[in-house]
C-alpha positions in Angstrom: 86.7 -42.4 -57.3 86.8 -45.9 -58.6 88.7 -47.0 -56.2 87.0 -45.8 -53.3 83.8 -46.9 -54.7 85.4 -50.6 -55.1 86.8 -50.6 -51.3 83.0 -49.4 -49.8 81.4 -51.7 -52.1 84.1 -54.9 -50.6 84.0 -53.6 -47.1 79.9 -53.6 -47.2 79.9 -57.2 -48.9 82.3 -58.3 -46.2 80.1 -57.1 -43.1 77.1 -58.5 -44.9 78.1 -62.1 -45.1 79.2 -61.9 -41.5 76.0 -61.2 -40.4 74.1 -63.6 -42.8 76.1 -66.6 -42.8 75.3 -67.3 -39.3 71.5 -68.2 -40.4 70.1 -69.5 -37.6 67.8 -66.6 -36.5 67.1 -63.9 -38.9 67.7 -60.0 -37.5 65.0 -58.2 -36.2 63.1 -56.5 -38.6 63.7 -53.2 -40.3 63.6 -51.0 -43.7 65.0 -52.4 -46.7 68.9 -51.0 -47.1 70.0 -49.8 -50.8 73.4 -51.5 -51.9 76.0 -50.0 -50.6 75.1 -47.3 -48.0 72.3 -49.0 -46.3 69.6 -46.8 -44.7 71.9 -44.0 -44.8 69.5 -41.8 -47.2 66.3 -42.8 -44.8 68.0 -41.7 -41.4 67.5 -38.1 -40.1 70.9 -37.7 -39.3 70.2 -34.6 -37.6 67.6 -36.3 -35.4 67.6 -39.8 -35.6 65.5 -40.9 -32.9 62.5 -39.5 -34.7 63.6 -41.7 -37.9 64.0 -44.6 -35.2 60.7 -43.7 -33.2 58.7 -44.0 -36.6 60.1 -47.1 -37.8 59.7 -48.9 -34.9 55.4 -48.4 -35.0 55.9 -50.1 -38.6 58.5 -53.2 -37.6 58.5 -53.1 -34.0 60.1 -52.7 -30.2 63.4 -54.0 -32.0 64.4 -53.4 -35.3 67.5 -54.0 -37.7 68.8 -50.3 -39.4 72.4 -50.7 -41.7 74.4 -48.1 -42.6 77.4 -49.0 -44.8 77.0 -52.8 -44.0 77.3 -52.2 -40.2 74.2 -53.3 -38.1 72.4 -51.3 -35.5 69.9 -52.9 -33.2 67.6 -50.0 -31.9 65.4 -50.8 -28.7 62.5 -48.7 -28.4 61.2 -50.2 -26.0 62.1 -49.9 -22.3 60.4 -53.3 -21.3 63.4 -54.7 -24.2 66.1 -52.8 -23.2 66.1 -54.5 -19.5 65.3 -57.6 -21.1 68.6 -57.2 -23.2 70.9 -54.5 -21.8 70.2 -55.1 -18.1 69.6 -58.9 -18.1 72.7 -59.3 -20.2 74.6 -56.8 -19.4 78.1 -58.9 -19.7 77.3 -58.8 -23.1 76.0 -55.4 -23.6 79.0 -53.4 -21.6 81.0 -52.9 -24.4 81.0 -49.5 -26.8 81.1 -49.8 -30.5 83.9 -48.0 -32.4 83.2 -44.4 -33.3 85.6 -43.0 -35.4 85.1 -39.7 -34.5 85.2 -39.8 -30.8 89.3 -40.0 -31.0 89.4 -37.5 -33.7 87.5 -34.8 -31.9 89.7 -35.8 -29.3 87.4 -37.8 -26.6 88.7 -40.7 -26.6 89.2 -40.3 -22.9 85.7 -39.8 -22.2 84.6 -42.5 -19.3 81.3 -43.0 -21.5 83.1 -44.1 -24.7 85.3 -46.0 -23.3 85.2 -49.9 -24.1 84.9 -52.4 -21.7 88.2 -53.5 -20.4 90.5 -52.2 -17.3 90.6 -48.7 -18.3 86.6 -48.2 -18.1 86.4 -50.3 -15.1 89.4 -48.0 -13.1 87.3 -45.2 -14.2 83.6 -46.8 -13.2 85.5 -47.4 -9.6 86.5 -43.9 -9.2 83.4 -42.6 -10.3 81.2 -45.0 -8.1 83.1 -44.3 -5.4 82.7 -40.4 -5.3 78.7 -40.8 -7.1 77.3 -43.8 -5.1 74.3 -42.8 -3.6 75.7 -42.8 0.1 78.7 -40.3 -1.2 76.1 -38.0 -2.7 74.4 -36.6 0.4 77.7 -35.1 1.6 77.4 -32.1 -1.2 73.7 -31.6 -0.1 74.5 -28.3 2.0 76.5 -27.4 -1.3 73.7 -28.0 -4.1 70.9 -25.9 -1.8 73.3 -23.3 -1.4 73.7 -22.9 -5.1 69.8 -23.6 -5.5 69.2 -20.5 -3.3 71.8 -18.2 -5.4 69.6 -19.4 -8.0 66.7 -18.1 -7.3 68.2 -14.6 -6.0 69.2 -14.5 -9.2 66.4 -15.1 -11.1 64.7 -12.0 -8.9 67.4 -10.0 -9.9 67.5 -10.7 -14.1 64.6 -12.8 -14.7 65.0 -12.1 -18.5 68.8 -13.7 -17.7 66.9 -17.3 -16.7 68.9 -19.3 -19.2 72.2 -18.5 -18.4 71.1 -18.4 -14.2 70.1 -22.1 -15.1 73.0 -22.8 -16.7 75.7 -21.0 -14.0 73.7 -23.0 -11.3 74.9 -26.4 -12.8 77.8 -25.7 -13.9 78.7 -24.2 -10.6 77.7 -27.0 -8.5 79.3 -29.5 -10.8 82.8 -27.6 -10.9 82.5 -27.0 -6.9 82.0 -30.3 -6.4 84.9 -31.6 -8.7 87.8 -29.2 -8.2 86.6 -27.5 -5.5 86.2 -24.3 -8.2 84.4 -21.4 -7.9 82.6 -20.5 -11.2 82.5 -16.7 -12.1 79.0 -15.7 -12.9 79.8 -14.8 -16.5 82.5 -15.4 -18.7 84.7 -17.8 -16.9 87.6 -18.9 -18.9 87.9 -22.6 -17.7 84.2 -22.7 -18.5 84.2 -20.7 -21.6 86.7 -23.4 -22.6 84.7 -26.3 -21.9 82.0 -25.2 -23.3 83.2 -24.4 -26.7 84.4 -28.2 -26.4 81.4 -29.4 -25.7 79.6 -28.1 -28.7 82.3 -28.8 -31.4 82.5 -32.5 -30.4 78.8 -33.3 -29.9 77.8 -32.1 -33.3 79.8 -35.2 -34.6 79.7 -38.1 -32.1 76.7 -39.8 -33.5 77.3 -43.2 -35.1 75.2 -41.8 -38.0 77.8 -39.1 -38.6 80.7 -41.2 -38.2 79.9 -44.1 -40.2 81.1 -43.0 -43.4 85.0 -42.3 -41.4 84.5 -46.1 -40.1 84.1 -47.8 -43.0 86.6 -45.7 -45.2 89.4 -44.3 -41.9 91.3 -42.7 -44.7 88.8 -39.5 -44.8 89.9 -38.6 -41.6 94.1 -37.5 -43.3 92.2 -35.5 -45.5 93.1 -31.8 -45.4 90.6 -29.6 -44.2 90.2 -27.6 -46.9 89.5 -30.6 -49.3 85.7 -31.2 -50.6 83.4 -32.7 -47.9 86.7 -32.5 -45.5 85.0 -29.6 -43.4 84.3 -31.3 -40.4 88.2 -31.4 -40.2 88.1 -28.0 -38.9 86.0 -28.2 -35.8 88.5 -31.6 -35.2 91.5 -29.7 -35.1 89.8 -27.1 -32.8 88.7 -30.0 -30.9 92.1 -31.5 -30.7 93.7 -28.3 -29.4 91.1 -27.9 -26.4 90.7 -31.3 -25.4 94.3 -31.1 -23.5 93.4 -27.5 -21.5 89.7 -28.6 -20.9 91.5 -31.6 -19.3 94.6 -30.1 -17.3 93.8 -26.5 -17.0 91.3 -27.3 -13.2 93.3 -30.3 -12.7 96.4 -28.1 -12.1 95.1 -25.4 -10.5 94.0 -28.2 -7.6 97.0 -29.1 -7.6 98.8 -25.9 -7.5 96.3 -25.1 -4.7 97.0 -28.2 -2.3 100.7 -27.2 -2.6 99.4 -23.5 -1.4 97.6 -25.2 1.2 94.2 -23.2 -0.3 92.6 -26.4 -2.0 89.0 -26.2 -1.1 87.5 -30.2 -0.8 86.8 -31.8 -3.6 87.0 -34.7 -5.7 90.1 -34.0 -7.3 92.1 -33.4 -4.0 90.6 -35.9 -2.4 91.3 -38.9 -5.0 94.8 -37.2 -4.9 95.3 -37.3 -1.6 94.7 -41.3 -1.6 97.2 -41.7 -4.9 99.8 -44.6 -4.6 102.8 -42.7 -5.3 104.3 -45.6 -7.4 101.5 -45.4 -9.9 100.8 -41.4 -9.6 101.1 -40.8 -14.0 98.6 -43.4 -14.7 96.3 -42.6 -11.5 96.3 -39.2 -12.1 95.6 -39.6 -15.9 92.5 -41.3 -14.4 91.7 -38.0 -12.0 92.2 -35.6 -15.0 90.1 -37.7 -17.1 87.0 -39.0 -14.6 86.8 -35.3 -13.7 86.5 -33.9 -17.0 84.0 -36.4 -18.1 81.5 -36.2 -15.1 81.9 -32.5 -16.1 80.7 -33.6 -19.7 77.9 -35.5 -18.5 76.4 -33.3 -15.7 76.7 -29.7 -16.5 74.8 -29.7 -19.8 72.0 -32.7 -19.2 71.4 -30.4 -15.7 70.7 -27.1 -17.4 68.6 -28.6 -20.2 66.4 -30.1 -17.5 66.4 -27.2 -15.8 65.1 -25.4 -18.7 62.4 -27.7 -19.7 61.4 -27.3 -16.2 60.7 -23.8 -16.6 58.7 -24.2 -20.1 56.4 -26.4 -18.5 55.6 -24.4 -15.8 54.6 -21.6 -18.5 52.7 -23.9 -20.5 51.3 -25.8 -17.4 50.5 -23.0 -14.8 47.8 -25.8 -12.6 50.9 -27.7 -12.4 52.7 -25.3 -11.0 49.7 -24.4 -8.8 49.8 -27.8 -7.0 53.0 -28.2 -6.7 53.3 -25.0 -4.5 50.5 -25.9 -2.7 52.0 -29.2 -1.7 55.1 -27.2 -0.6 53.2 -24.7 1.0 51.4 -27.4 3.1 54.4 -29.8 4.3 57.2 -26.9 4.3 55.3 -23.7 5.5 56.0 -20.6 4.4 58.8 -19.7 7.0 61.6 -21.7 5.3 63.0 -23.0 2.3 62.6 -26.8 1.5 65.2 -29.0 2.2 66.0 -32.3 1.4 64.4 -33.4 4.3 61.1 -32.6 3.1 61.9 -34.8 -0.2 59.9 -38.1 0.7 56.6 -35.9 2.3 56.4 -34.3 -1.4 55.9 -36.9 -3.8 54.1 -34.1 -6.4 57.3 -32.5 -6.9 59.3 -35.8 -7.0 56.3 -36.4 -9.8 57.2 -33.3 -11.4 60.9 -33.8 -12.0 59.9 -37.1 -13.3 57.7 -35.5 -15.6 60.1 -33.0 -16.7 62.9 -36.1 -17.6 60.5 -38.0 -19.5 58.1 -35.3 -21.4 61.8 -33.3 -23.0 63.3 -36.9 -23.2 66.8 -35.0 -22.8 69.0 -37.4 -23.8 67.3 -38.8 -26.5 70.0 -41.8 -27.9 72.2 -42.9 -25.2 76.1 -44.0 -26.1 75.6 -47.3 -27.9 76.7 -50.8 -26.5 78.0 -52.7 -28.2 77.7 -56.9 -28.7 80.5 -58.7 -28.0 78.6 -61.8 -28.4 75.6 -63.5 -29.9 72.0 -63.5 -28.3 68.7 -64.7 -29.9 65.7 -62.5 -28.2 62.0 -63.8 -29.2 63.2 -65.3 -32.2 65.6 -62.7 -33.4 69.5 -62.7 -33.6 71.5 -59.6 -31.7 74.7 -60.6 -33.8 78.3 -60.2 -32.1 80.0 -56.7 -33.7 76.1 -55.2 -33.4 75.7 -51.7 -32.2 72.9 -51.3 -29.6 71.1 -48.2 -29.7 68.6 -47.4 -26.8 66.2 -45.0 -28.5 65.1 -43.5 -24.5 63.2 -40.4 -26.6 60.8 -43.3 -28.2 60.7 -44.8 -24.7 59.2 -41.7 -23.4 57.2 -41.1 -26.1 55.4 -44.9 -25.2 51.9 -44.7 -25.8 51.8 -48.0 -23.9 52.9 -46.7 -21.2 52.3 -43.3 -21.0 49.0 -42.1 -22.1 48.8 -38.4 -24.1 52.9 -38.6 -23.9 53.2 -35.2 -25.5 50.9 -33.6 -22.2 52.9 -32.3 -19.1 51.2 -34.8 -16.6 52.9 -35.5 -13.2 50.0 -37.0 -12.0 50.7 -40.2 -13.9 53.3 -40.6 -11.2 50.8 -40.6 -8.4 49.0 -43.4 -6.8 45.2 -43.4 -5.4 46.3 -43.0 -2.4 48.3 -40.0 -3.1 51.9 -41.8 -3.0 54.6 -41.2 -5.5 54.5 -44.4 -7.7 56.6 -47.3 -7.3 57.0 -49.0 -10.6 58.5 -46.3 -12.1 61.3 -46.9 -14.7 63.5 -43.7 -15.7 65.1 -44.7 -18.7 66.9 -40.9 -18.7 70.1 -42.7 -17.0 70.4 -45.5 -19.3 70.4 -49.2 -18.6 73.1 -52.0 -17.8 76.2 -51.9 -16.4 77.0 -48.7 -18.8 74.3 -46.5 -16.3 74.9 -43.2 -15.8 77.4 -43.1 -12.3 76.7 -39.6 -11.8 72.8 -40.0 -11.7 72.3 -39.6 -7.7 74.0 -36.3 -8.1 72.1 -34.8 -10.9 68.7 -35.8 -9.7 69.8 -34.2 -6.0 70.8 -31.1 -7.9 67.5 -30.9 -10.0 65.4 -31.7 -7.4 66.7 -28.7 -4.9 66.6 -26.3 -7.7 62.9 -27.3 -8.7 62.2 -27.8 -5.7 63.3 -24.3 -4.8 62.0 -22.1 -7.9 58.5 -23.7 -6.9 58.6 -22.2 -3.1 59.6 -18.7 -4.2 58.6 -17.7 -8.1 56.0 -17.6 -10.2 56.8 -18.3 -13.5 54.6 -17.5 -16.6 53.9 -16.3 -19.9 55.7 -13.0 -20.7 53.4 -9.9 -21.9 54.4 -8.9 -25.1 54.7 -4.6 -25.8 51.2 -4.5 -26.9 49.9 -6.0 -23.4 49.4 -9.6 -24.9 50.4 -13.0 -23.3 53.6 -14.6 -25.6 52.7 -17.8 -26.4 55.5 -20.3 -26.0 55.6 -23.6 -28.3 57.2 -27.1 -27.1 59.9 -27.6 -29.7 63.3 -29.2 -28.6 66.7 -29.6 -30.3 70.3 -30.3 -29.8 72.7 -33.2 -30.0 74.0 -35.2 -27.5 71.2 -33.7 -24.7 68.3 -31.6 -25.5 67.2 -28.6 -25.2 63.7 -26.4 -25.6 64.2 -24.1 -28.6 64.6 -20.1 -27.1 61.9 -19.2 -25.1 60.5 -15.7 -22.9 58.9 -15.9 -19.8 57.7 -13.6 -17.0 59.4 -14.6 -13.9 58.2 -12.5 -10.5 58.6 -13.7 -6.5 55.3 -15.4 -5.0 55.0 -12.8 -2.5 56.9 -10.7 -0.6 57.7 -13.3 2.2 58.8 -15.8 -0.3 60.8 -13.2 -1.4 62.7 -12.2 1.6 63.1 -15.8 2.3 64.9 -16.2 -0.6 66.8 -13.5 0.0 68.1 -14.4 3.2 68.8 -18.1 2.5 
């Protein structure tokens, strides 16, 4: 124990002097670290960017946190994070070190990857099939799941959750390997998803400090004291491979069948230089698998936070379907078409990203060089976390930030504000690549439930409205904590419109 004790103690005197030495600019501000571990004890390492959120009304938009001699720059400001992570984004492009991403077995994940020719060969694939002009190509796709959506929310209303959840995942999956999802229990997704949450409960930096500074921890046997998380990396570890080959082959199995539907997979394989084809398809399997990551759960969270707020928010809701009502009609469906003439709806979605905040740290960046912001050093080694939950929680910029207002989106004149800045994709070079995408996807669907449902508080057995309470949890994205709601068609038009869609 001695030893150990000696090697943390030498490891966090080490990082310390390479921070101080270099004395021209003192760090941003922060809460005074204990020897040795830093702010570790102070941190809710559960939820972080509340700890983050509260220190940053005592010290500031940027402030200095330490855990185990490592610094953290946290930006909680939005106006500082394109001041630093956009402006200088050469500097900012780069990911810190997180011990636990390869031992959970994501190391190939496109958004933890550091900045070299790896990331960029994946940032070029992705941009090339995510760029905004690409996008509108899976339009007819993303309103034909929207409309199975909603059928199938008139079918099992008290099913909502995993209708919201089969709705991305299906149109992410379709869109990748060309895949049809099963509406319950599909092994490829089953798969995934188990993946999903055993890595995401240990890819913070908070969590993975202590394997950082001492990379011994992670040889320890599972069954040895304070070991456990070794269990859930070995699980990890055996499902990374099949969550990354097992739709990657069955595209490829298909194109040799000739019964490959389009997709992204067979059509980046299609283009392959056959004198690179291991490495270039390494880059398939592992693009596709990450957009996967990225899209599927951030979609359904949103669309779930969507539906709370309609229940908690029913003049929203009201408006909203009037605006449809008045630019669509009541003979159709919206389309994307009808997306620039209804900028309440557009102000809705908005609404819905900022007021859940569903991703509420994004990946850190990392420094790979020194820069001095309003008198403060951002050393070189620095991990920069972008706290985008105390961003949308701004009361400088957004006035009663825990309220479900769209209407701060809307100009006089009745125009969908310009000076808008969604921090829910990240800033910098490191953006999210599949952002045109998602928003398309949870704009139909909105869109869509809006035209044809009218969602509310569920009636309890004794005849009594449920009340629902705003609460939000997760890891990596967010979600609102279980729910009930009463979900019923608008009329019987709306109904047979959806129906026949």
């Amino acid at each position: 124990m001695w030893a150990w004790s000696a090697l943390a103690l030498l490891s966090v005197t080490w990082a310390w002097l390479k921070v101080t030495k270099k004395g021209k600019a003192p760090l941003p501000p922060g809460p005074r670290p204990l020897p040795l571990v830093g702010n570790l004890f102070s941190v809710d390492r559960t939820r972080p960017w509340l700890t983050y959120t509260e220190w940053g009304k005592r010290y500031g938009e940027l402030l200095t946190v330490r855990l185990f001699g490592q610094v953290y720059i946290v930006i909680n400001s939005a106006k500082v994070a394109k001041a630093l992570v956009e402006r200088h984004s050469a500097v900012y492009s780069d990911r810190p070190t997180i011990a636990t991403t390869k031992l959970f077995g994501m190391d190939f994940n496109t958004a933890h990857l550091g900045y070299g020719d790896r990331w960029k060969a994946h940032r070029k694939m992705l941009h090339q099939v995510f760029r905004a002009e690409a996008v509108t190509a899976y339009r007819p796709l993303q309103m034909q799941k929207a409309h199975q959506l909603v059928r199938d929310l008139l079918d099992s209303p008290e099913n909502f959750s995993q209708h919201l959840g089969s709705m991305s995942t299906s149109v992410i999956m379709a869109i990748l390997y060309g895949y049809e999802v099963a509406p319950r229990d599909d092994p490829i997704v089953e798969g995934i998803a188990r993946f999903i949450n055993l890595a995401t409960r240990s890819l913070t930096p908070e969590k993975a400090v202590i394997l950082g500074l001492v990379p011994l921890l992670q040889y320890l046997p599972a069954w040895f004291p304070g070991a456990s998380f070794k269990y859930s990396a070995i699980q990890c570890q055996k499902l990374a491979p099949e969550v990354i080959t097992a739709p990657f082959d069955l595209v490829k199995e298909r194109m040799v069948k000739w019964t490959a539907s389009q997709s992204m997979v067979s059509d980046l394989l299609e283009q392959i230089d056959e004198k690179d084809r291991v490495t270039q398809e390494q880059v398939i399997k592992d693009c596709a698998t990450s957009a996967f990551l990225a899209g599927a759960d951030s979609t359904q969270a949103a669309l779930l936070t969507f539906m709370m707020a309609m229940v908690l928010y029913p003049e929203v809701q009201t408006r909203a379907q009037a605006e449809i009502d008045a630019v669509v009609g009541k003979d159709r469906l919206p389309d994307f078409s009808d997306r620039p003439l209804l900028p309440y709806v557009d102000a809705v979605l908005r609404e819905t990203q900022r007021w859940g905040a569903l991703v509420p740290l994004a990946v850190p960046h990392a420094a790979i060089s020194d820069v001095v912001y309003e008198g403060y050093l951002i050393p070189k080694g620095a991990a920069v976390i972008t706290n985008l939950w105390a961003m949308a929680k701004d009361t400088d910029v957004y006035c009663d930030p825990s309220e479900f207002k769209p209407e701060r989106y809307i100009t006089g004149d009745g125009r969908l504000s310009e000076t808008f800045t969604d921090v829910s994709w990240g800033f910098g070079r490191r953006v999210c690549p599949g952002r045109y995408l998602a928003d398309a996807s949870m704009w139909i669907s909105i869109a869509s439930m809006l035209a044809t449902l009218k969602i509310g508080k569920a009636i309890g057995q004794a005849g009594y409205e449920i009340d629902v309470t705003p609460e939000f949890s997760g890891g990596v994205a967010l979600y609102p904590h279980p729910f009930v709601c009463r979900i019923e068609s608008r009329s019987q038009e709306s109904e047979k419109l959806a129906r026949t869609s």
